[in-house]
Structures are given as structure tokens and as C-alpha cells.
C-alpha positions in Angstrom: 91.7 86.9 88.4 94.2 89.6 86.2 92.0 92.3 87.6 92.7 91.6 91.0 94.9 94.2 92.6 96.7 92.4 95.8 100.0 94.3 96.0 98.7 95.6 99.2 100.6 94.2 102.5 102.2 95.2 105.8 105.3 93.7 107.0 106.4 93.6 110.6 109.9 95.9 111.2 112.1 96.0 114.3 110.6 98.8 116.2 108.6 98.0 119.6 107.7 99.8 122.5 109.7 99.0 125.8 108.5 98.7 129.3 109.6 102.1 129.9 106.9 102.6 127.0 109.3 104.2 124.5 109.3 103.1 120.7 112.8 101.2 120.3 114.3 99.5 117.5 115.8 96.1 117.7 119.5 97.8 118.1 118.4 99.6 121.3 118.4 103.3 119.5 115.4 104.8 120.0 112.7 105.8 116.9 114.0 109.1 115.7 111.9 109.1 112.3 108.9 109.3 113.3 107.4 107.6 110.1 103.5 107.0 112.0 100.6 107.2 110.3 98.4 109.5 111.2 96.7 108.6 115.0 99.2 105.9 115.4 100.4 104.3 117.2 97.3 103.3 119.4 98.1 102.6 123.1 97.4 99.4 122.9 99.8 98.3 120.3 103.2 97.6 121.1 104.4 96.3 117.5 104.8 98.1 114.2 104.3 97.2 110.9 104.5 99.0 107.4 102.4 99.7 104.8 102.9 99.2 101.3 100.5 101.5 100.0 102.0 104.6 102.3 105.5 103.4 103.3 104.2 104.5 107.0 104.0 102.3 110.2 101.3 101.1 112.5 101.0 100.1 115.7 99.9 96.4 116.0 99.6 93.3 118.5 102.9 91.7 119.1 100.8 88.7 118.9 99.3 89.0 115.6 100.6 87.4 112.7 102.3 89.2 109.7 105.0 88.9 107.1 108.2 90.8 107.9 111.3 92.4 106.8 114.8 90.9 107.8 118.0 93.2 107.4 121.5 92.0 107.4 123.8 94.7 108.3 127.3 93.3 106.6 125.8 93.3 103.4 125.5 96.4 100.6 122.6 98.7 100.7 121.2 96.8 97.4 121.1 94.1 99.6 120.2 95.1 103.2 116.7 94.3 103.7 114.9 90.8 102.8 111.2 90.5 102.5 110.4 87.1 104.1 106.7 86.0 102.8 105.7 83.7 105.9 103.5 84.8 108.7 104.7 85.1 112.2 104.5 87.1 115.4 106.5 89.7 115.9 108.7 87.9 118.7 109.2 84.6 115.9 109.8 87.3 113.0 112.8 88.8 115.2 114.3 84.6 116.0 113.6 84.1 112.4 115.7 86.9 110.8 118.2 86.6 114.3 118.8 82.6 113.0 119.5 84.1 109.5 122.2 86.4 110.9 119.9 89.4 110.6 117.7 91.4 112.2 113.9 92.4 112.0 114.6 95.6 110.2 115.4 99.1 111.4 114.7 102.2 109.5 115.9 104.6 111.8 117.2 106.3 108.0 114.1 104.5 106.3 114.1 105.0 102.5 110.2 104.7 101.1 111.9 102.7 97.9 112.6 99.3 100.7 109.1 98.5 100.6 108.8 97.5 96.8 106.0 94.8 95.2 106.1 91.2 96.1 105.2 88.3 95.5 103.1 86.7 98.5 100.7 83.9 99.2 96.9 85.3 99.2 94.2 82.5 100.0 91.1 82.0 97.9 88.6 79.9 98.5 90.2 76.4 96.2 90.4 73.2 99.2 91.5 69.8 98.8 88.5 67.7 100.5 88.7 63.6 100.0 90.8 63.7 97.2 88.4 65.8 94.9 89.2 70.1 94.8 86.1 72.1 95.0 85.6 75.9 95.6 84.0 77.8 98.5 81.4 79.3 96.2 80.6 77.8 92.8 83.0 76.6 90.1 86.5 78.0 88.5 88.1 76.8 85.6 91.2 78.6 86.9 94.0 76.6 86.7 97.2 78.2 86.8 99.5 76.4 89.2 102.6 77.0 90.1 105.4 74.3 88.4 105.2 71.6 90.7 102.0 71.8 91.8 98.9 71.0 93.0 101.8 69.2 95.4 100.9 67.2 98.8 102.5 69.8 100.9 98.3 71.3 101.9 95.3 70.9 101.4 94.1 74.7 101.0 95.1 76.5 98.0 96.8 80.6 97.8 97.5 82.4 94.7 101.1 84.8 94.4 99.9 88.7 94.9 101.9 89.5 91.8 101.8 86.3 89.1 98.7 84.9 90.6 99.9 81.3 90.6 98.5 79.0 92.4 100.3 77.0 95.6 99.4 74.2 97.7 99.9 75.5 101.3 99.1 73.7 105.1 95.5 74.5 105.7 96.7 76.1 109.3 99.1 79.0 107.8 98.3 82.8 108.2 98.2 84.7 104.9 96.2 87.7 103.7 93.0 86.6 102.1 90.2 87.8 99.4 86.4 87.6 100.5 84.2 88.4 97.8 80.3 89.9 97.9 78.2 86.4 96.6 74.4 87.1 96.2 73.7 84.0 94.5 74.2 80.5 96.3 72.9 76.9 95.9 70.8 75.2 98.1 71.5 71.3 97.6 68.1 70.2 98.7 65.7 68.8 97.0 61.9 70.7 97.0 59.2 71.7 95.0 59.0 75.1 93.5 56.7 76.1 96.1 58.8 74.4 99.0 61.9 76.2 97.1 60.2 79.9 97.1 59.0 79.0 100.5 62.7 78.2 101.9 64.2 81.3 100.5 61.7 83.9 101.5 62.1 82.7 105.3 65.9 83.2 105.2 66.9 86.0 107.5 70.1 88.0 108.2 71.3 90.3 111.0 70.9 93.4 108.1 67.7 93.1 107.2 68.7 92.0 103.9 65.7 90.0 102.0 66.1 86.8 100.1 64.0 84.7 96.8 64.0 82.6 93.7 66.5 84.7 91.3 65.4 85.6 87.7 68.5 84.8 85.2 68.9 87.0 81.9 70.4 84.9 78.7 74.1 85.8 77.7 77.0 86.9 80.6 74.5 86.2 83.5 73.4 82.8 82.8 76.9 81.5 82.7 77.4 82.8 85.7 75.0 81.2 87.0 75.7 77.7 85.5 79.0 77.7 87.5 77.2 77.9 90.6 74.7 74.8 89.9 77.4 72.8 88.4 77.5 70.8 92.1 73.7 70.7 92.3 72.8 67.3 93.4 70.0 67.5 90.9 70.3 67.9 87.1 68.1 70.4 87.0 68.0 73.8 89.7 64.5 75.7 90.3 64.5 79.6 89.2 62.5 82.3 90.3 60.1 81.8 86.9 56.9 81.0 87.1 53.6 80.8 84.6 50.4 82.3 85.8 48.1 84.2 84.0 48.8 83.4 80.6 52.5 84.4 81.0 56.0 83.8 82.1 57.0 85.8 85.3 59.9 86.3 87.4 58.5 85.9 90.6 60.8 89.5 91.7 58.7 91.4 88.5 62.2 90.8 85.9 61.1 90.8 82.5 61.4 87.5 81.3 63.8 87.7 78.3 64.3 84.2 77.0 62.9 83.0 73.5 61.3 79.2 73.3 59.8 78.8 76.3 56.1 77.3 75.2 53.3 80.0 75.1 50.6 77.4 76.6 52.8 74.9 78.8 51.2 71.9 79.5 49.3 72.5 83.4 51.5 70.6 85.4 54.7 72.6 83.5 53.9 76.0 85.0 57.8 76.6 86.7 61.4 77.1 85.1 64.3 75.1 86.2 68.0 75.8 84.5 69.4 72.4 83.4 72.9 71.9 84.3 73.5 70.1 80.5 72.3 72.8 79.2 74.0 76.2 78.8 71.8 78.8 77.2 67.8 77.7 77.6 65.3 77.7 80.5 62.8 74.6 80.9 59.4 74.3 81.8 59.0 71.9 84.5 56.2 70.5 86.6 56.3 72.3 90.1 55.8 69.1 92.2 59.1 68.0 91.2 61.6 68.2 93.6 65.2 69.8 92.6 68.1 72.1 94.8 67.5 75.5 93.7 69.2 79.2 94.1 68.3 81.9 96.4 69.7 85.4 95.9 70.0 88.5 98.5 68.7 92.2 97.9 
């Protein structure tokens, strides 16, 4: 989670295009700064947003949702402009920040140093379901709540872009949000090795991408994969290892690197299965039996 860089966001300001299709600011002065990104805006945008990473705008949807920046005129310079961490549209953004005796905020003499870090809701993948929390994808330790919380404001859990605490928020709200690359998921049904390998060679996907029984190397890599059988149904999960002709296999041609598996299994013991009591052994098990199991992509 501390290597996660999430300072990235765009804010919604006060400059739209009119029906006479000129860029306008909220005051009615029209865009003299010309601060677009390159190609922007499109023509079909008639919003603008900013960029944290190169303080320059974008067109957008007026209808999309984003954070935005509200500036009070009567106030200091060290004080002008608000970052308000919500989502909205661009037409609630401008009622918010007009409630609020402010504006959505106009840089016709923008200053780079206005858009600075924050600290915003991100969602990851931590839900509230009957009582009991449980992750998208496998299992998380990660526990670092914000004071106050887990609280019964949501049911869907973000983390703060900058101290990457955790916040109860309404399962309905628009924030940013991490997707990660998984390659390795559970199957909570119950087969026999064969029914297993079966299952996860017919898997298809729209990019061709091809699917089996994973091999598991000791050390960094079976931990990982313990967190993602921790809500197997069965106590033990089916892996890609298999005994046939005198030998352990992967059934994807992995050299099989773990010590004390039995030279000569018994004939009914001919598959591996990764106990979920268990953190740093395979077992040989008889392949009739029926457990969940992992597939993996490449």
C-alpha cells in the first residue's frame, strides 16, 4: 500500500463553453490563458478540468463526475482557492461552491502552485457484505482506518491518496479508483484434479489469453498464494502438480522446487493440493477428491 503513488487527480474549474461556443469563465470574462493541453479541448466537451500532474486543463462532459476547486474572492490569495474532495457534475460543483459564497474557480491569472497534493478518497476493492468485510480479490491484513472508523456511514471502503487511511464511504459515491492486474483467482467449487484442470483449460477470454492449474514456488510466492485460498470453501485447494512417471510435475513444465513431498506416493496420492492450515508445504492428495482450486492466466 506505501508504494502506491495516487496523487494523481483532476478537479473541475469554472471555465465552460457557451452557446455562442466560446470558452467562458464563471465571471463572464472570457479564457485569456489559454492553459489547454495539447489537442484539447475536444469538440465535444464543454467542461474543463485540471490536471495535477501538468497544471493544464481538459475538455470534459459537463455530466461527468469530478472533484473541484471552489474560490472565494474576499479572501487573501493564501486563501483563494478550496479543493473540495466530493464528486459532482460540473453544474452541482458550481451550486456547491455558489452555496459556500464562492465560485467554481477562475484562473484567468492561473498560478501552477494552486494545484498542490491532496488528500482524496480512492476506492479499493474492501466491502461490507452481511456484517462480515471481505476483499474483491483474496485477503488483506491491511488495517489502517481512519479514527472513527470502520463507521456505519457505507458499506464500500476508500483509502486517502496521501495517508492511505481507510474510510467508510456510501457504496453509490464517485471517487477515483485502483484496478489491479490478478492472474491468480479461486474457483470455490468443489472437483477432482482432473474436473479442476479440465475447468480451467476451457476458460476463454476476448484476448486470447490461456488459462491452467498454477505451479507455486516456496518462499514470497506461496504466501501470496495462501491469501487467495484463505476463503476456499475447502481446506485444502488443488495445484497444478501432479505425479506421473516417477516424478513430481507442474502440469505448465515449472520445476517443482519443494522438499518432502514422498518419492513413491501411495497410487491414489498422485496430485498436490496447498492446505489452507498450512503455510509453507505442498500435500499429496488422492485426485478423486473433490476441493476449490486456482486457475491462473498467461
Amino acid at each position: 500500500m506505501n508504494n502506491l503513488w495516487l496523487k494523481e487527480y483532476i478537479a473541475w474549474i469554472g471555465l465552460h463553453r457557451d452557446q455562442r461556443n466560446q470558452w467562458k469563465w464563471t465571471d463572464g470574462s472570457l479564457d485569456s490563458w489559454n492553459n489547454w493541453a495539447v489537442n484539447e479541448p475536444n469538440p465535444s466537451d464543454d467542461c474543463a478540468v485540471v490536471n495535477y500532474n501538468n497544471k493544464t486543463f481538459y475538455g470534459a462532459s459537463c455530466d461527468g463526475y469530478s472533484f473541484f476547486i471552489c474560490e472565494n474572492y474576499f479572501t487573501s490569495i493564501s486563501n483563494k482557492y478550496t479543493f473540495i474532495p466530493e464528486s459532482k457534475t460540473w453544474n452541482e460543483a458550481q451550486r456547491y461552491c455558489q452555496n459556500k459564497m464562492r465560485f467554481l474557480a477562475d484562473f484567468n491569472y492561473f498560478n501552477p502552485s494552486t494545484v498542490v497534493d491532496q488528500d482524496f478518497p480512492v476506492w479499493i476493492g474492501l466491502r461490507r457484505d452481511g456484517g462480515s468485510w471481505s476483499w474483491s480479490s483474496g485477503f488483506s491484513d491491511y488495517k489502517s482506518w481512519n479514527p472513527g472508523e470502520p463507521s456505519n456511514s457505507g458499506d464500500c471502503v476508500s483509502i486517502t491518496s496521501l495517508t492511505k487511511r481507510m474510510t467508510t464511504q456510501n457504496c453509490d459515491a464517485h471517487y477515483p479508483f485502483i484496478c489491479m492486474w490478478e492472474n491468480l483467482f479461486l474457483v470455490k467449487e468443489n472437483k477432482s484434479w482432473e474436473e479442476a484442470l479440465e475447468y480451467c483449460r476451457g476458460l476463454t477470454s476476448t484476448t486470447n489469453l490461456r488459462f491452467d492449474l498454477p505451479s507455486v514456488e516456496p518462499g514470497e510466492q506461496h504466501m501470496y498464494v495462501m491469501t487467495k485460498i484463505i476463503e476456499a470453501n475447502s481446506d485444502e485447494v488443488w495445484t497444478g502438480l501432479r505425479f506421473l512417471a516417477g516424478e513430481w510435475l507442474w502440469v505448465n513444465g515449472e520445476k517443482v522446487l519443494y522438499a518432502g513431498l514422498p518419492d513413491y506416493p501411495a497410487l491414489e496420492q498422485h496430485c498436490g493440493a496447498i492446505s489452507k492450515s498450512i503455510s509453507d508445504s505442498l500435500e499429496a492428495r488422492d485426485c478423486l477428491e473433490r476441493k476449490n482450486f486456482l486457475c491462473y492466466i498467461f
